[in-house]
LONUSE-906351 format. One record per residue (C-alpha): residue in one letter; x, y, z. Coordinates in steps of 0.5 Angstrom, whole numbers, padded with zeros to 4 digits, always signed. Example, Ala and Ser with C-alpha at 12.3 -4.5 7.8 and 13.67 -1.06 7.14 Angstrom:
<atoms>
A+0025-0009+0016
S+0027-0002+0014
</atoms>
This chain:
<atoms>
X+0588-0219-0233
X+0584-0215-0239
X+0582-0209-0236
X+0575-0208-0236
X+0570-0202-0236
X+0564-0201-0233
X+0558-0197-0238
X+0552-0196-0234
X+0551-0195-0227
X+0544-0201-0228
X+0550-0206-0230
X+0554-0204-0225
X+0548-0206-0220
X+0546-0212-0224
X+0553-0215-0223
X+0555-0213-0216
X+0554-0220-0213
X+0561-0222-0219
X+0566-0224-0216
X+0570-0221-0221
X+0571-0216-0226
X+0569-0219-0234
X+0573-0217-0240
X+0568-0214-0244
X+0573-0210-0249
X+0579-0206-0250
X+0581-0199-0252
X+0586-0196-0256
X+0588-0190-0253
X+0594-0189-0258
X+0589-0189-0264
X+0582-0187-0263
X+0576-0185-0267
X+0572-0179-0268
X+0567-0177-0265
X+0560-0178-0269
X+0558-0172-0266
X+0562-0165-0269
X+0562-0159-0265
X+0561-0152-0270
X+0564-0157-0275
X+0572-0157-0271
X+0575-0163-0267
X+0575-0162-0260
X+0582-0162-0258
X+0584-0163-0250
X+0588-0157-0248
X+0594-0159-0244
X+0597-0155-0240
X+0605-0154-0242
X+0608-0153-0237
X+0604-0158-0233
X+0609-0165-0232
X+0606-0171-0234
X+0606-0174-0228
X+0602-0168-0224
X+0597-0170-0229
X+0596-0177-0228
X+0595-0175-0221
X+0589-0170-0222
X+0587-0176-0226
X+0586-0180-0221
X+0584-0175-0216
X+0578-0174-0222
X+0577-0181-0223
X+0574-0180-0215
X+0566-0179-0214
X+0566-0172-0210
X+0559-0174-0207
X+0562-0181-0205
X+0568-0180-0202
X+0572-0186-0203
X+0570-0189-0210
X+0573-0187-0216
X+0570-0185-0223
X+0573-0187-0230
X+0578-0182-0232
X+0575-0180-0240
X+0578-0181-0245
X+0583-0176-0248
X+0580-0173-0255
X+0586-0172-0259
X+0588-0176-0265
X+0596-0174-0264
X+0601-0171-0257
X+0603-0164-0257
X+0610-0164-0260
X+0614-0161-0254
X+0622-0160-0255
X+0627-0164-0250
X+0622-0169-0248
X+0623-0177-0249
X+0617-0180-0253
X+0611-0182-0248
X+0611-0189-0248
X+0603-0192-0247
X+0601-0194-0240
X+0597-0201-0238
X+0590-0200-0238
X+0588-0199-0231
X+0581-0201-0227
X+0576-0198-0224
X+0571-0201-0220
X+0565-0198-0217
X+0562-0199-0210
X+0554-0200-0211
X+0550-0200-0205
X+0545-0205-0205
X+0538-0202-0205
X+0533-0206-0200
X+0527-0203-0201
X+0523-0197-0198
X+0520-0197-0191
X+0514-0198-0188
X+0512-0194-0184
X+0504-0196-0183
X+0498-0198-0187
X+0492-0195-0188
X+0485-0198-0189
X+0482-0195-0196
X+0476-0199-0194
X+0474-0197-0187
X+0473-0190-0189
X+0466-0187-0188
X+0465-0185-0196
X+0460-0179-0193
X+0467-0176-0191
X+0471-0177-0198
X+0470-0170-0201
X+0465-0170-0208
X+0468-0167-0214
X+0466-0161-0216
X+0466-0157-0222
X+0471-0153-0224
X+0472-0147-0229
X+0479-0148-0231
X+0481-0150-0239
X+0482-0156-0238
X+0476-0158-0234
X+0480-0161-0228
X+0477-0163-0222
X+0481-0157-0216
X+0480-0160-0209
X+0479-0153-0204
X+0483-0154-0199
X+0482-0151-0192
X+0488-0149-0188
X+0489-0150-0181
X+0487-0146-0175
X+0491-0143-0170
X+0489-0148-0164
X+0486-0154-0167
X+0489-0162-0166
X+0497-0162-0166
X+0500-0164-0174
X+0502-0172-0172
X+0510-0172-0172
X+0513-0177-0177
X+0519-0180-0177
X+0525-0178-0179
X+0528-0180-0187
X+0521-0180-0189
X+0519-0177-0197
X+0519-0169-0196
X+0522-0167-0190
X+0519-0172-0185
X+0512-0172-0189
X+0510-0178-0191
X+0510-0181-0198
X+0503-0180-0200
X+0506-0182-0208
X+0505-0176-0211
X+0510-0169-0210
X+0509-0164-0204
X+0502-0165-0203
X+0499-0165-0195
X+0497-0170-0192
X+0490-0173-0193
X+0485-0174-0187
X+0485-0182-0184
X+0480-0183-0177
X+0480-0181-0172
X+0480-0174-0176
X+0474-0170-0174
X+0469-0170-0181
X+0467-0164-0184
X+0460-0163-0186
X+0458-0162-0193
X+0454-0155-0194
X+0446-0158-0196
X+0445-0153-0204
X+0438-0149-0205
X+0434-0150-0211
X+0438-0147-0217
X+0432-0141-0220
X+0431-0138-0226
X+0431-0132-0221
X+0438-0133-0218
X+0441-0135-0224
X+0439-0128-0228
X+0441-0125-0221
X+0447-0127-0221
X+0448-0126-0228
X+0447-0119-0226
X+0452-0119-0221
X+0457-0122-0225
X+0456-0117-0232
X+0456-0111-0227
X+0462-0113-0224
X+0466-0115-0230
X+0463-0107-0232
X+0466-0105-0226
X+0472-0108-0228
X+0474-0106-0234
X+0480-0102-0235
X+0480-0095-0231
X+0482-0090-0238
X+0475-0094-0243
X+0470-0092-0236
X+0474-0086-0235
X+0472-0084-0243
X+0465-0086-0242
X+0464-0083-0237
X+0467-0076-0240
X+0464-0078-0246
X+0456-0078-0244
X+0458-0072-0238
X+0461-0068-0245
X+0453-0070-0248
X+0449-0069-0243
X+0453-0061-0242
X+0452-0059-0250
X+0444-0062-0248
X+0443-0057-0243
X+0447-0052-0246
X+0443-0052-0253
X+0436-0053-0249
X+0438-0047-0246
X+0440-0042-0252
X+0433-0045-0255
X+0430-0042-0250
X+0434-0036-0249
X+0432-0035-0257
X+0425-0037-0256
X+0424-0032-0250
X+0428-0026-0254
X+0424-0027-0261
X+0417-0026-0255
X+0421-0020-0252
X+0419-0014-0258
X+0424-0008-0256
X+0421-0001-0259
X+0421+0006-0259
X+0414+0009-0256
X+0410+0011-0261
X+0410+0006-0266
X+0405+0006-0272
X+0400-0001-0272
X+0403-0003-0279
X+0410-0003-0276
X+0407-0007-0269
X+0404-0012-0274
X+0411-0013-0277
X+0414-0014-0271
X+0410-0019-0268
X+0409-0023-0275
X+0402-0022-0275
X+0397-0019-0281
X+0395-0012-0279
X+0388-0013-0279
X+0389-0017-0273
X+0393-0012-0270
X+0387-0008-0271
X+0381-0011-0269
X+0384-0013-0262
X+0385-0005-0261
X+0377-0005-0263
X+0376-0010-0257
X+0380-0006-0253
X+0375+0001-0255
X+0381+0003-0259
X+0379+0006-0266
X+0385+0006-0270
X+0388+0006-0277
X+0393+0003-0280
X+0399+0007-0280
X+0397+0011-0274
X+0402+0011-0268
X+0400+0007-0261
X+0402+0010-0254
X+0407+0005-0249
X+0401+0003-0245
X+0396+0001-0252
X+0402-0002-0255
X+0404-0006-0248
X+0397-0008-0248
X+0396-0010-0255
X+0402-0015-0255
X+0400-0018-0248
X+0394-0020-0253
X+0399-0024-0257
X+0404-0027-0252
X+0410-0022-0253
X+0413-0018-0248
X+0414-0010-0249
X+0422-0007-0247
X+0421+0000-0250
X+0428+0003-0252
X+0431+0009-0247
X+0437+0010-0243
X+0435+0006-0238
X+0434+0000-0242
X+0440-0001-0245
X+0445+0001-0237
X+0445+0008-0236
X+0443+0011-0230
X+0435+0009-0228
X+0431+0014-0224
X+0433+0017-0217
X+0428+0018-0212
X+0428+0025-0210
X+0427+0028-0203
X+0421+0031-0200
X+0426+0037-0197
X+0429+0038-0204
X+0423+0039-0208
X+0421+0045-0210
X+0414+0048-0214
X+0415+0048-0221
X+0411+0052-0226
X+0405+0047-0229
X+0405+0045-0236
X+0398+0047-0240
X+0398+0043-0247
X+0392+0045-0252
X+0389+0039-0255
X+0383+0039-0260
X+0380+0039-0268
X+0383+0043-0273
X+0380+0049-0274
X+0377+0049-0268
X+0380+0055-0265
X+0387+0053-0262
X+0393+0057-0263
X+0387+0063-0263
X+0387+0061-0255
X+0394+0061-0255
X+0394+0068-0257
X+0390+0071-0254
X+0393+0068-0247
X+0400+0070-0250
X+0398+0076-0253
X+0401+0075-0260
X+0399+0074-0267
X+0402+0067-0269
X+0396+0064-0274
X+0399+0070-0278
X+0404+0068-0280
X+0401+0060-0280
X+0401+0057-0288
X+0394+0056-0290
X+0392+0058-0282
X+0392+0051-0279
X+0399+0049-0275
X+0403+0044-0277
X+0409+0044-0271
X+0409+0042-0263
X+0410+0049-0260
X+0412+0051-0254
X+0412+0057-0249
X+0413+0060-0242
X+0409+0066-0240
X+0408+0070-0234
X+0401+0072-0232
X+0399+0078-0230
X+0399+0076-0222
X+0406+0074-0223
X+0406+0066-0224
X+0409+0062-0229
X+0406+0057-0233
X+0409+0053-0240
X+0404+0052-0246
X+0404+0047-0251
X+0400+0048-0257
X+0400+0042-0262
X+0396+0041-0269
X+0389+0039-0270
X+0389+0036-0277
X+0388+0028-0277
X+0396+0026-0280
X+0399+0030-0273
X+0396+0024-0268
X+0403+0022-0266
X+0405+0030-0264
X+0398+0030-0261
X+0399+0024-0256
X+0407+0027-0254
X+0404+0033-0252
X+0398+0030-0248
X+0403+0025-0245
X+0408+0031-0242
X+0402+0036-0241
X+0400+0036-0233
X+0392+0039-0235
X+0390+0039-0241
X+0385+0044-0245
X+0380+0041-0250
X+0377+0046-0255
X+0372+0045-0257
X+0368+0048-0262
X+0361+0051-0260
X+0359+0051-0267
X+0361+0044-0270
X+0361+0040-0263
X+0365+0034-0262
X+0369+0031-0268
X+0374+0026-0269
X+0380+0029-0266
X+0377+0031-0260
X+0375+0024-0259
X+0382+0023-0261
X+0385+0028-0256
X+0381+0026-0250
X+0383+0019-0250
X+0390+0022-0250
X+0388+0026-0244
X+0386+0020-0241
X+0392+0015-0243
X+0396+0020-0241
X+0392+0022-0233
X+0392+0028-0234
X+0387+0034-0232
X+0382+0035-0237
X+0379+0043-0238
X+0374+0043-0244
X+0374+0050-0247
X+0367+0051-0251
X+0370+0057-0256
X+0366+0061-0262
X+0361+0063-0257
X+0362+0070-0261
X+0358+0066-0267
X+0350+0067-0267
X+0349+0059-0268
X+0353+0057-0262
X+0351+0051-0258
X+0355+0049-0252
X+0348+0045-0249
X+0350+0041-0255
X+0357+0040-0254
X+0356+0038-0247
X+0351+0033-0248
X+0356+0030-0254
X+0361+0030-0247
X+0356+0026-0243
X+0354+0021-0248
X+0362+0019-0248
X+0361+0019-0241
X+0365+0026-0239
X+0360+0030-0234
X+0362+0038-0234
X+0361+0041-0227
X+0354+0044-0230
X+0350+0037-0232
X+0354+0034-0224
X+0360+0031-0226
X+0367+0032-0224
X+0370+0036-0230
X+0370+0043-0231
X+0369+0047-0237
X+0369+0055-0239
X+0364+0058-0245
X+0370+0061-0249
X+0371+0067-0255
X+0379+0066-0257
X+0377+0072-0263
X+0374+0077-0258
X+0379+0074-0250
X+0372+0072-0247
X+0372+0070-0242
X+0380+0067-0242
X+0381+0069-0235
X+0376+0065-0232
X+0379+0059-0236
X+0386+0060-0234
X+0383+0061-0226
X+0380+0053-0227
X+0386+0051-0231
X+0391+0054-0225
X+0386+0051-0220
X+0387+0044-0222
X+0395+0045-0223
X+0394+0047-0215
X+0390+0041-0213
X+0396+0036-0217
X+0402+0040-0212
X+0407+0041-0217
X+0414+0039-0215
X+0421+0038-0218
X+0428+0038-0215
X+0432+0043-0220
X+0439+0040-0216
X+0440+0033-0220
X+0441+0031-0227
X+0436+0034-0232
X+0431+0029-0236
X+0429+0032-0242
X+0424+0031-0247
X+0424+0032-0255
X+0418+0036-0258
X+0421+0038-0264
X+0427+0038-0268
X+0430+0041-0274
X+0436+0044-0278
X+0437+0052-0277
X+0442+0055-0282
X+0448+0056-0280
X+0447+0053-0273
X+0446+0047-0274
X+0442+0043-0272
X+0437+0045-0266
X+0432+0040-0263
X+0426+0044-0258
X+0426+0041-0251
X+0422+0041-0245
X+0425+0041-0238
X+0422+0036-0234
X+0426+0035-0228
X+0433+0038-0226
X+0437+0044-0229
X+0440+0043-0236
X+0445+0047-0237
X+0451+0050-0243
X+0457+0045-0244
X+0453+0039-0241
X+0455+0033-0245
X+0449+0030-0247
X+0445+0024-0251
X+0438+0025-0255
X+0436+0018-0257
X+0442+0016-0263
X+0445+0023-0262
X+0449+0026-0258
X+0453+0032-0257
X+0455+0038-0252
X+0449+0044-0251
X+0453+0050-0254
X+0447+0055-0254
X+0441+0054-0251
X+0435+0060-0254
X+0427+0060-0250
X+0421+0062-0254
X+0424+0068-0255
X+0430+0067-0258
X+0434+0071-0253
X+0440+0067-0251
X+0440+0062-0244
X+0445+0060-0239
X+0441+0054-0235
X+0434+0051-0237
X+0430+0050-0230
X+0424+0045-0229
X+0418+0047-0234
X+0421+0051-0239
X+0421+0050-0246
X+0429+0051-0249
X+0432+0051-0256
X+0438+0047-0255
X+0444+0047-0261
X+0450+0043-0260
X+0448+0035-0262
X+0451+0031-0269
X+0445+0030-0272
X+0436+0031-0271
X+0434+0027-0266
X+0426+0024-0267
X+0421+0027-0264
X+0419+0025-0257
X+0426+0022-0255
X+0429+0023-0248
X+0436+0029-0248
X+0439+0026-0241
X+0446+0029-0239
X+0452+0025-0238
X+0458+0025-0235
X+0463+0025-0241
X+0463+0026-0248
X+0465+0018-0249
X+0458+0016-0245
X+0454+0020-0249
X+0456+0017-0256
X+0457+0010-0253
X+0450+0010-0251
X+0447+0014-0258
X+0451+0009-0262
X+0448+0004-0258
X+0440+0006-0258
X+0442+0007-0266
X+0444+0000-0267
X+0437-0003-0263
X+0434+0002-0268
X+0437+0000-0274
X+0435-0008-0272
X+0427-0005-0271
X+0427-0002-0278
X+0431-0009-0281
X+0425-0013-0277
X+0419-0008-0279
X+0422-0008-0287
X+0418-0013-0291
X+0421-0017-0296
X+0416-0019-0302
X+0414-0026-0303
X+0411-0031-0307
X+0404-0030-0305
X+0405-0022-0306
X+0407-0024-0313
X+0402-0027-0314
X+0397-0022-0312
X+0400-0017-0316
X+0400-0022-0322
X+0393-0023-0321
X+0391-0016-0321
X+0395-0016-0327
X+0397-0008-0327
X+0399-0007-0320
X+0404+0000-0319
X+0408+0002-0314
X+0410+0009-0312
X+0416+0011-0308
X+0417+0018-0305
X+0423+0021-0301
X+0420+0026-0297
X+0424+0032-0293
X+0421+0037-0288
X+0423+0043-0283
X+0423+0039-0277
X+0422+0032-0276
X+0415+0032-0272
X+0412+0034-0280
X+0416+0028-0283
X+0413+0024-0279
X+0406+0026-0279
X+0407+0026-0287
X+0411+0019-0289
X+0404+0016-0285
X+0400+0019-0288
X+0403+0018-0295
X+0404+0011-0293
X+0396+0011-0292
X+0394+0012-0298
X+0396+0006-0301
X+0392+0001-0304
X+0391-0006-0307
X+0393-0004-0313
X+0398+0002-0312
X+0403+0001-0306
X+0406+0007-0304
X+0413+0006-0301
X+0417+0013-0297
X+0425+0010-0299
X+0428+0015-0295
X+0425+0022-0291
X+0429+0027-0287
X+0430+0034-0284
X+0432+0040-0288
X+0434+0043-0295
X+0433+0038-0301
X+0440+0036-0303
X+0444+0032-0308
X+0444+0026-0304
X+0437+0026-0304
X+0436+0026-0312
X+0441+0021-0313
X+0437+0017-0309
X+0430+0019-0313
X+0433+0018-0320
X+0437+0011-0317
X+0429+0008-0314
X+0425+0012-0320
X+0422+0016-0314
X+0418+0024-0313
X+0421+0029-0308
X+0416+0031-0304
X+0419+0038-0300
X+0415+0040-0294
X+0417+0048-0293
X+0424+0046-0295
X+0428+0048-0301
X+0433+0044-0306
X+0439+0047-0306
X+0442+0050-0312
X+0446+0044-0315
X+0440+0039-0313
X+0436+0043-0318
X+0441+0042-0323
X+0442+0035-0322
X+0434+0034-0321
X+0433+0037-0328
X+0439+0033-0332
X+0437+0027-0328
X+0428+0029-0330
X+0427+0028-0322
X+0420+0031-0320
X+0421+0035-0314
X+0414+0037-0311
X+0414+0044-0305
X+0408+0044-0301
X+0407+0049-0294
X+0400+0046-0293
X+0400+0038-0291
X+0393+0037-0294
X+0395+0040-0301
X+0401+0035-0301
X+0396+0029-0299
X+0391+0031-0304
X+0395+0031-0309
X+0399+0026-0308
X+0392+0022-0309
X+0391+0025-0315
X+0398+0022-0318
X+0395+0015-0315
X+0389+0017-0318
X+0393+0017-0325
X+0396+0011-0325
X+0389+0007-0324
X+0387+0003-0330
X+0381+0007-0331
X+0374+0003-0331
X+0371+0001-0337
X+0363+0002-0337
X+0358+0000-0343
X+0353+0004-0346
X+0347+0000-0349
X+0345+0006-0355
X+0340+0001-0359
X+0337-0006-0361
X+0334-0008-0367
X+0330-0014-0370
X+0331-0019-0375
X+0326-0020-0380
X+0329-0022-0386
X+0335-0026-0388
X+0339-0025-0395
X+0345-0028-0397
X+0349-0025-0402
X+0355-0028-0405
X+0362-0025-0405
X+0358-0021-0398
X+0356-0026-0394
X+0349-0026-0389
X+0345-0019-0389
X+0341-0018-0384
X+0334-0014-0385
X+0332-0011-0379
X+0327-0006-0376
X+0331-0001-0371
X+0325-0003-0364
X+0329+0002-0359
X+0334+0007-0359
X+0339+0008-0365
X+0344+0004-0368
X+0351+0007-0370
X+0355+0003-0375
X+0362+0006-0370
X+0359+0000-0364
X+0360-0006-0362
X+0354-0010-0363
X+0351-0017-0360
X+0346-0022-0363
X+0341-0024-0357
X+0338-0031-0359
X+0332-0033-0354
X+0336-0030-0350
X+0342-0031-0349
X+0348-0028-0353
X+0350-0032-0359
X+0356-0027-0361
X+0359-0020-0360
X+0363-0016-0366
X+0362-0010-0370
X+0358-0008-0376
X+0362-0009-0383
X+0357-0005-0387
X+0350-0001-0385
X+0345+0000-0391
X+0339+0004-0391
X+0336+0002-0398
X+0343+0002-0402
X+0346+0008-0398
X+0352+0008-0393
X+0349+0011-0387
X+0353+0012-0380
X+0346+0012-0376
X+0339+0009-0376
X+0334+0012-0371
X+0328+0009-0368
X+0323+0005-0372
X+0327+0006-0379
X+0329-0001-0382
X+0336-0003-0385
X+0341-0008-0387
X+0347-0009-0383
X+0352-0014-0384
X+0356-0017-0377
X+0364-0018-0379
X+0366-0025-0380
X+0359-0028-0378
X+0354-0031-0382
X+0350-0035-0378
X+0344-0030-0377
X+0337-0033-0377
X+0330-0029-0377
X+0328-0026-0371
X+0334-0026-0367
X+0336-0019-0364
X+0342-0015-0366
X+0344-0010-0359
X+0348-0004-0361
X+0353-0002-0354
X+0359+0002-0353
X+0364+0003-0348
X+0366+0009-0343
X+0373+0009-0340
X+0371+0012-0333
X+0376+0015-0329
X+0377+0012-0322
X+0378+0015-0315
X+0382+0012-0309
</atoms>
């Protein structure tokens, strides 16, 4: 029988009911042809074991030809690959087999089994769920499925051998089995009304938590980013408002002049000056305000006011004394009044000395201090200060440390202006006032007059029923001094004077100068405490250790009490008048605090400095011959520098500007004409001297260097250079006038005037007008004058001429011929 070969499993079935098997074709297996399909381009060759005998595999043949799934059929063996046998040595060829047959058990398939039916048409449609929409991609309707509960219905058990392992075959893979009857329906939720609301409310929720969701290190960043924001913010808000405040926030020196004040506040001066006015302030603009005017007059402009000491800038503030450790201390007298009105007079005659002799010009020009002891024993401190109207700074320093203050007032005179001056600055400072009516030795002496110009001014004396005290005075002739000093006593004694001289000193400057061969010397006045020698110690930007100490006297001090006036030697530098000396700890505390009080010095000078600008160039531009005159200014002490740079100062114009590059105390140096030749200015020396090789240069370099002893004489003259420098003023003389009667015309020569002198003269070297109806038609001079055919210089009154104008012929017959000349006036300041 053919052996016959079965291809698939489908014909296996399909023939399953043959009774044989069917010859479809024969196989060489000796010979086969290759596979269509080659594996990496080579043959594929069955590997044969060789020390495999033959008969072993035909067994494993057989055995692979059985189904492992269906034990007891047999699979058809594949076919061997190779074109050729493996030659093997000592075998005998291998003669081909008979085809063997397999045959394949098929097991007849009767269909699927039914387990029930299900009636699709008795289902309730209210109880089939709705499709609803869904968001996946592909727009595919999702069914939600609800899982069961712990204690519902027990699942319906099915049968075994079942699709899914006892589930029913439902015709789709997996799935859960749907509700027939008998299940409980479920109720479908009613939905409200879809809003425009409800949507924009949900879309809110739905942004809010996509924001929410978003990557944590971008919403970490944002959040840094607008914290970082919001921190600069506050952090710039803050400095603009730091700055805003510091620019309100003035930090000066007491005693700063109207125009520096104005400067620093940005404000023109003569609004600086008219809000003193409405105070009751009569001022000038280089004259110097007290703390209490200035703080005031700032307050007007929106500025606050941090005067500059020790304590402003970290240093020790005052210490509260206690009662049991004060004790009485001397007072302190400070004589006030107008110059010339006898003051340093009635300081002699209580001192017993002669100072006005050795005054320059007899007028005092320094703060003098004295210690005394009356003839009853008690001490007392005496200031006298000058009256001249450039010392008002010296007058208010001294006002503002005294405890009772004299006025002099001169019985003959009256109250003048720098009496008016020192009473306010009296009163400024809460002083006791003492008016001493002087010159009563003089036959024309009015002291009625002078008390009645008090009460106008609303200072009672105790005569006329008010609450101050005056005393009729002769300084010349020591009448009646006694009974000025027991007032003056009496009202120390009602003020209970009292220090503590254990603690700390604080110190006033009153002067300060340069002592050859000692250096420089500042004039103090002990306030509280007791200033001794070696005491490191710090006056305004200098600083240094006491080595000497000298009382008005001259004679050498160990220790400086409350109330005493003392000359102290030690310090770098000149400190400025009116600075408070402090003692410090160390030598390193002193010059740190000086340098600090320098700096804040040197930044209010910066402020004060006016630059020029464009309005100012066009000012002086349209004054045409504006000039400037620079000044460096040396004096003994630094009181006087001051009182003479402001009067300076005070003298410029519109046309003149007087500028002070640079003042000092002590000798006219080198440096000091390098300066002047450098800027093109005058030295002024006030009881100084240049020294030897300043002269020298001062001549090779033509530096002009003015020596005054007298402070007005240096202000006079300094005027009159101003004086100098003006552009003089011209003014015009009409000398004559004469009509024209007749008008010739001459060729070569041009129009003659034949005119009749009406007034006057009319002189051939003038300017002359033609007056026409009028009005003025021309202005030159006379080419030529004639009287008859003579050249004259000159026609009188009455006399008739001819004149010819230069360059002019257009004369016509009753016109006015006006002969002026003009006059360069000098001009004053």
């Amino acid at each position: 029988e053919a052996p016959e070969i079965v291809k698939t499993a489908g014909e296996a079935a399909r023939q399953a009911e043959m009774t044989g098997p069917k010859v479809l074709g024969h196989m060489e297996l000796t010979e086969q042809p290759r596979r269509s399909g080659k594996r990496r381009g080579k043959e594929i060759v069955p590997k044969v074991a060789p020390s495999q005998p033959l008969e072993s595999r035909g067994k494993e043949a057989q055995h692979a030809g059985k189904d492992d799934a269906h034990p007891g059929k047999v699979r058809a063996p594949e076919p061997h690959l190779s074109a050729q046998p493996a030659p093997q040595e000592h075998r005998e060829p291998v003669q081909p087999k008979e085809p063997e047959i397999f045959r394949q058990d098929v097991e007849k398939l009767s269909g699927p089994t039914v387990l029930g039916k299900i009636d699709l048409e008795a289902l309730n449609d209210h109880s089939r769920r709705k499709p609803e929409a869904s968001a996946t991609p592909g727009g595919a309707l999702q069914k939600r499925r609800r899982r069961g509960k712990a204690g519902n219905a027990p699942a319906p058990h099915y049968p075994a051998g079942t699709q899914g392992g006892g589930r029913p075959f439902t015709g789709g893979g997996g799935g859960k089995p749907k509700k027939g009857k008998g299940q409980p329906r479920r109720e479908v939720p009613q939905h409200a009304e879809i809003t425009k609301a409800a949507v924009d409310e949900a879309l809110k929720e739905t942004q809010a938590r996509m924001v929410s969701r978003r990557g944590g290190a971008l919403a970490k960043g944002a959040k840094y980013r607008h914290e970082k924001r919001s921190l600069m913010e506050a952090r710039r808000t803050e400095e603009m408002e730091r700055s805003e405040q510091e620019r309100k926030t003035l930090r000066i020196s007491e005693f700063v002049s109207v125009n520096e004040l104005a400067g620093l506040m940005e404000v023109p001066a003569t609004d600086v000056i008219e809000t003193c006015m409405n105070m009751g302030l009569m001022v000038s603009i280089n004259m110097r305000l007290d703390a209490e005017s200035i703080a005031l007059v700032a307050d007007e402009f929106g500025f606050k006011v941090e005067f500059l000491s020790l304590d402003t800038i970290g240093h020790e503030e005052a210490v509260e004394d206690r009662p049991e450790d004060l004790v009485s201390r001397p007072p302190v007298f400070t004589v006030l009044g107008h110059v010339d009105h006898g003051k340093t007079k009635l300081c002699d005659a209580i001192r017993k000395a002669n100072v006005v002799a050795g005054e320059a010009g007899g007028i005092t020009q320094h703060l003098s201090a004295y210690s005394l002891t009356l003839p009853n024993g008690r001490k007392m401190t005496l200031i006298d200060t000058p009256g001249h109207k450039a010392f008002t700074a010296m007058r208010a320093r001294g006002a503002k440390m005294t405890d009772v203050a004299i006025i002099v007032i001169s019985a003959v005179e009256g109250v003048m202006p720098q009496t008016v001056e020192a009473i306010n600055h009296a009163s400024v400072a809460g002083s006791r006032i003492v008016f001493a009516l002087n010159f009563m030795d003089m036959p024309n002496a009015n002291p009625e007059r002078v008390k009645e110009q008090l009460a106008n001014m609303n200072y009672m004396v105790e005569d006329w029923g008010g609450k101050y005290q005056s005393q009729e005075i002769s300084a010349k002739t020591n009448l009646n001094i006694d009974k000025l000093l027991e007032k003056v006593l009496l009202e120390a004694d009602l003020l209970e004077l009292k220090a503590n001289p254990n603690r700390k000193p604080e110190v006033t400057v009153l002067e300060s100068t340069i002592d050859k061969g000692r250096g420089h010397c500042a004039n103090v006045l002990v306030h509280t405490g007791t200033l001794r020698k070696g005491d490191s110690i710090v006056a305004g930007a200098c600083y240094g250790r006491v080595k000497m100490m000298l009382n008005d006297r001259g004679k050498e001090v160990k220790e400086a009490g409350p109330s005493m006036p003392v000359n102290v030697y030690g310090l770098n530098g000149s400190p400025q008048a009116g600075d408070t000396l402090l003692v410090m700890d160390s030598d390193r505390e002193a010059r740190a605090a000086a340098n600090e009080i320098g700096k804040v010095r040197r930044m209010q000078e910066l402020h004060t400095r006016k630059h020029i600008t464009l309005d100012e160039i066009g000012r002086r531009l349209a004054i045409g011959n504006f000039q400037e005159l620079n000044l460096v200014v040396k004096a003994d002490v630094d009181g006087t520098v001051e009182a003479l740079s402001d009067s300076l100062i005070g003298l410029s114009t519109e046309e003149i500007k007087v500028n002070v590059i640079h003042r000092g105390v002590g000798q006219i140096t080198e440096t000091d004409v390098n300066m002047a030749s450098t800027s093109n200015a005058i030295i002024i020396g006030f009881q100084v001297r240049p020294s030897q090789a300043a002269k020298r240069l001062a001549e090779n370099e033509q530096i002009d260097i003015r020596l005054y002893s007298i402070i007005y004489d240096a202000i006079n003259e300094v005027k009159s250079a101003m004086e100098g420098m003006l552009s003089p003023e011209v003014k015009e003389t009409i000398r004559g006038s004469a009509e024209v009667m007749e008008v010739f015309k001459i060729s070569k020569v041009g129009t003659v005037a034949g005119c009749i002198v009406r007034e006057g003269k009319i002189l051939k070297g003038n300017k002359i007008r033609l007056i026409r109806d009028g009005i003025v038609v021309y202005t030159s001079e006379l080419a030529s004058l004639k009287r008859f055919k003579d050249e004259v210089k000159e026609v009188a009154t009455g006399q008739d001429c001819g004149l010819n104008i230069k360059d002019y012929n257009d004369v016509k017959v009753g016109d006015f011929i006006e002969s002026f000349e003009e006059v360069e006036v000098k001009r004053t300041l």
